[in-house]
RODO-2510 file (C-alpha; in nm, 4 decimals, decimal comma):
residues 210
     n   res          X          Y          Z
     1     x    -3,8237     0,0674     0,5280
     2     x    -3,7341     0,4085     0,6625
     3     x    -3,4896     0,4571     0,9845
     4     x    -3,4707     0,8329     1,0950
     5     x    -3,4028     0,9810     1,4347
     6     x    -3,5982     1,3216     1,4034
     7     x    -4,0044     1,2311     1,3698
     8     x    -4,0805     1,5369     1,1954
     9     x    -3,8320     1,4307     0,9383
    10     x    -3,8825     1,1403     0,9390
    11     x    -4,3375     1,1576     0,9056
    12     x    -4,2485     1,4022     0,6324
    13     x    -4,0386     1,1793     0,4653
    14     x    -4,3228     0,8552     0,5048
    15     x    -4,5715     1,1247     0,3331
    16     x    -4,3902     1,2137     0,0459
    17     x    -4,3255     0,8752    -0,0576
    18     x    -4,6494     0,8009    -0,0238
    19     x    -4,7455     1,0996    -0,2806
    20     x    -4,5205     0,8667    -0,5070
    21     x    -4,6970     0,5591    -0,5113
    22     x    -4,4603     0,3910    -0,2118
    23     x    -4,5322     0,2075     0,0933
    24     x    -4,3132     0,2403     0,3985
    25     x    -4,3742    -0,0543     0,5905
    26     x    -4,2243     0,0483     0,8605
    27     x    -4,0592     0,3877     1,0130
    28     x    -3,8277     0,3800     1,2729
    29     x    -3,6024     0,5938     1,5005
    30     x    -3,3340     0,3965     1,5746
    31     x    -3,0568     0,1633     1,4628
    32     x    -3,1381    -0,1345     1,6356
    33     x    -3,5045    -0,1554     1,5344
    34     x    -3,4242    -0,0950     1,2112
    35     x    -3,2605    -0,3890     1,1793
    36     x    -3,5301    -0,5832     1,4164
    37     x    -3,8130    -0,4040     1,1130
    38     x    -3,5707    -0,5519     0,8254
    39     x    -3,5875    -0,9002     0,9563
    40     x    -3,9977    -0,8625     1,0366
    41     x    -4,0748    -0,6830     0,7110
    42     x    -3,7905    -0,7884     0,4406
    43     x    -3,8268    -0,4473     0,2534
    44     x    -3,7616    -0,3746    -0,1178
    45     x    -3,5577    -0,0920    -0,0122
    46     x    -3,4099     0,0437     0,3654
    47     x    -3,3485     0,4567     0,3645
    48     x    -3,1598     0,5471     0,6580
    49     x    -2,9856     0,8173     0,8425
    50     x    -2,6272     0,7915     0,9757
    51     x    -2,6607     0,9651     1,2867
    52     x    -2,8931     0,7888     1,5415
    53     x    -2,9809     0,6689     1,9168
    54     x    -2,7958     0,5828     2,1678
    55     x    -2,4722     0,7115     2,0651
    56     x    -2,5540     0,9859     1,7737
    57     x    -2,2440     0,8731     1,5825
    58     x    -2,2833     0,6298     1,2776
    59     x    -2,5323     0,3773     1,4381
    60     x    -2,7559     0,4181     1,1238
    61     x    -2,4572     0,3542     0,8754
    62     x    -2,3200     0,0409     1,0652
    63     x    -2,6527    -0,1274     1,0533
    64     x    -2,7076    -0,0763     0,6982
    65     x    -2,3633    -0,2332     0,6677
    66     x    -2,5001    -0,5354     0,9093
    67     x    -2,7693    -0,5497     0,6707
    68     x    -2,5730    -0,5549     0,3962
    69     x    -2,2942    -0,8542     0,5134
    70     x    -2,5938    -1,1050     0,5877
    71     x    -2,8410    -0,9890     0,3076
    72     x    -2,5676    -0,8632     0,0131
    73     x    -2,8747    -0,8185    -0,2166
    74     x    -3,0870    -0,5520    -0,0232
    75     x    -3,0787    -0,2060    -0,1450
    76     x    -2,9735     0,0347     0,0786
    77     x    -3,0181     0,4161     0,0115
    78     x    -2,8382     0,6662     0,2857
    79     x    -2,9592     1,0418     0,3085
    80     x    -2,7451     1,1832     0,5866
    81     x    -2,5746     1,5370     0,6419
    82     x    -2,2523     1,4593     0,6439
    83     x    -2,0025     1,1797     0,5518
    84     x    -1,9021     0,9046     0,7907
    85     x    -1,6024     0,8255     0,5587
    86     x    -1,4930     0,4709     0,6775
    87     x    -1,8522     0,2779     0,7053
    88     x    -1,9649     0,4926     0,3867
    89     x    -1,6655     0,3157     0,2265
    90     x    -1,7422    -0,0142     0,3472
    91     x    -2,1107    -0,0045     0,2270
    92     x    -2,0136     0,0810    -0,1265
    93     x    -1,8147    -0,1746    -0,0798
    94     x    -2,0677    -0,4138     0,0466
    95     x    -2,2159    -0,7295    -0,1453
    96     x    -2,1459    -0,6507    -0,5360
    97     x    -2,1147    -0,3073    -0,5170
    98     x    -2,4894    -0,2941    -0,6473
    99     x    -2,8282    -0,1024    -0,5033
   100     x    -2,6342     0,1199    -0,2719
   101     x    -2,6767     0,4548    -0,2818
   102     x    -2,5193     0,7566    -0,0522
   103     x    -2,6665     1,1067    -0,0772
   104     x    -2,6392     1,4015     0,1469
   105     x    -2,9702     1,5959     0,2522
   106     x    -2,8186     1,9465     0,2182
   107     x    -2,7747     1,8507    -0,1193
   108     x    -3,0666     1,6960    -0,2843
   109     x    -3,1808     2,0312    -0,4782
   110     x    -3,5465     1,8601    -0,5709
   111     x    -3,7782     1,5987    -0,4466
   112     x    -3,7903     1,4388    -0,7922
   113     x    -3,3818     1,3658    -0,7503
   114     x    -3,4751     1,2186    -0,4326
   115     x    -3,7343     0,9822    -0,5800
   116     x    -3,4911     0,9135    -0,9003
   117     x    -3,2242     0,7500    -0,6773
   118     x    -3,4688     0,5556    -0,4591
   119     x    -3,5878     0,3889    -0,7824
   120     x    -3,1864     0,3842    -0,9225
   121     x    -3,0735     0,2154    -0,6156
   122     x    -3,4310    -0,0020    -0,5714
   123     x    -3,3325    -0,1156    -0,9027
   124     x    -2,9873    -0,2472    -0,9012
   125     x    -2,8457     0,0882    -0,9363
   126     x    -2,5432     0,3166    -0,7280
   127     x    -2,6097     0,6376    -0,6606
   128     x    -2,3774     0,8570    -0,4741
   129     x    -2,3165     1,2494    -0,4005
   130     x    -2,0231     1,3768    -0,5684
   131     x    -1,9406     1,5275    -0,2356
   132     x    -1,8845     1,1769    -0,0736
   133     x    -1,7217     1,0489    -0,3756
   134     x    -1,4271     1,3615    -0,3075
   135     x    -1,4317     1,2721     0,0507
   136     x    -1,3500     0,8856    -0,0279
   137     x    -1,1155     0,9289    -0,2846
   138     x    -0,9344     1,1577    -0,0612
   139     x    -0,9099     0,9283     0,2246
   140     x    -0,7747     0,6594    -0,0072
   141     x    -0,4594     0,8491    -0,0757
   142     x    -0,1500     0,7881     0,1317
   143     x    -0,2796     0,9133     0,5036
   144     x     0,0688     1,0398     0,6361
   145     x     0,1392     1,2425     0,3505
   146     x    -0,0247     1,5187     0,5185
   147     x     0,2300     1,4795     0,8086
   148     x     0,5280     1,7445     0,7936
   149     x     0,8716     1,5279     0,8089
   150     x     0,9166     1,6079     1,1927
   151     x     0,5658     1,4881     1,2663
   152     x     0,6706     1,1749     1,0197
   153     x     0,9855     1,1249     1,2734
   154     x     0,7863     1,1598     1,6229
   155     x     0,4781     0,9379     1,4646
   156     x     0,7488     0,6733     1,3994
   157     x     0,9150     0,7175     1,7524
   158     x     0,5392     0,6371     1,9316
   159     x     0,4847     0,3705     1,6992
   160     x     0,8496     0,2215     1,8596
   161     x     0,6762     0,2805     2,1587
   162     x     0,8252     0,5690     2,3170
   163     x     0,6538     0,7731     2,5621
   164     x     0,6691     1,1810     2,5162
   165     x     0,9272     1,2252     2,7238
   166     x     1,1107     0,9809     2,5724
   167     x     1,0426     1,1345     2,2241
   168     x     1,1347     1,4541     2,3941
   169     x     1,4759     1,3517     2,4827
   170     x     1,5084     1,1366     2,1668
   171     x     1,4552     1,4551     1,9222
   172     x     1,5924     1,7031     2,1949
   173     x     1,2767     1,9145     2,2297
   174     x     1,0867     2,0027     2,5294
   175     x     0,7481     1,7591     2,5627
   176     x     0,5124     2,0384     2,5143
   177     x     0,6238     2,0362     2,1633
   178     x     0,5878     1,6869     2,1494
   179     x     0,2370     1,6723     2,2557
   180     x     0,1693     1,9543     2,0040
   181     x     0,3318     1,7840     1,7134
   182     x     0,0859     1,4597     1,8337
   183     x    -0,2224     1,6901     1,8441
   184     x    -0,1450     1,8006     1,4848
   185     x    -0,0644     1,4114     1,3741
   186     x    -0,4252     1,2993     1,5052
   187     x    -0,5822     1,5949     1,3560
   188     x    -0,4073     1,5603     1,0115
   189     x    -0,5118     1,1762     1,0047
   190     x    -0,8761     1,2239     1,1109
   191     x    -0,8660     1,0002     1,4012
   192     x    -1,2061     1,1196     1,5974
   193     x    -1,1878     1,2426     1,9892
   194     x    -1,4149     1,0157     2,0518
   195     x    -1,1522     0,6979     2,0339
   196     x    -0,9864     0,8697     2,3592
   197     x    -0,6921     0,7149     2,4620
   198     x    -0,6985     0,4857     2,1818
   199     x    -0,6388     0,7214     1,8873
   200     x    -0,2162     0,6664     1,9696
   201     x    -0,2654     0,3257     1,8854
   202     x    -0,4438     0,4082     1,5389
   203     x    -0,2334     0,6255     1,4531
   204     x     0,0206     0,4001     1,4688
   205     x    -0,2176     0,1357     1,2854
   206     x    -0,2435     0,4468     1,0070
   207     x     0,1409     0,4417     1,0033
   208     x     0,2088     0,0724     0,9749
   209     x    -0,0761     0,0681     0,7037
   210     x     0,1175     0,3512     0,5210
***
């Protein structure tokens, strides 16, 4: 079962396994029939993108984490170009830790690798890029200790529930350099633009976590 936005990629990818003896019962383009072909089909093996329709995000990766929370024995292998880190975590993390595999396209030097970890992961087997091993690992580590002790003092101050001004007059500091010490504490934790308004509120999740 194959589930890849771009149909050149994703015909070339049907023809080369083919060239290896597999069948791809079905190739899809999007995240939401790839999990309506899992239930039709019930594949040996799903390979899947991350990025996908509607949203371009991590669409592929959540469904292969769906897949994996009601069918905890279905191997799952991800070829993507980057890392998503948190859903890459949780699929490792899914069923037993088994048939999961996480490689990055950029990186797969020959077709033979390619074919090696289908069967690795088809077979019980983990396979993952060293590259998204570093990226975990790192994330794992304490989030705020990337946070300078002034950014530690106003990140504590929102999570209190002060607005800037209020951190402003707290810390006696204009509330430009308030909002600039917030921009730098929701780049440093990785908290995506896309959570808008709601990236205050995890970073104050990160920093009761912490």
């Amino acid at each position: 079962m194959l589930a890849e936005d771009s149909v050149l990629l994703r015909e070339g990818i049907v023809g080369l396994l083919g060239r290896y003896g597999h069948e791809v019962v079905s190739a899809v383009g999007d995240a939401r029939a790839l999990i309506a072909a899992v239930e039709e089909h019930a594949p040996d093996i799903v390979v899947t993108d991350v990025r996908m329709p509607p949203g371009f995000q991590d669409e592929g990766l959540q469904a292969a984490v769906r897949l994996r929370e009601k069918r905890p024995a279905l191997p799952v292998l991800v070829l993507s170009q980057y890392v998503q880190r948190t859903y890459a975590a949780e699929l490792l993390d899914s069923g037993d830790g088994s048939g999961v595999g996480y490689l990055l396209k950029d990186r797969v030097g020959q077709v033979e690798e390619f074919i090696e970890a289908l069967h690795q992961v088809a077979d019980g087997g983990t396979v993952v890029d060293p590259e998204v091993v570093r990226q975990l690992l790192r994330r794992r580590r304490d989030p705020l200790e990337q946070l300078t002790p002034r950014e530690r003092e106003v990140l504590a101050l929102i999570a209190e529930g002060r607005s800037n001004s209020a951190i402003a007059a707290e810390l006696v500091v204009s509330e430009a350099a308030i909002g600039k010490h917030i921009g730098n504490i929701l780049t440093k934790l990785d908290l995506p633009p896309t959570a808008g308004t709601h990236r205050r509120v995890l970073a104050v999740l990160t920093y009761l976590r912490a």
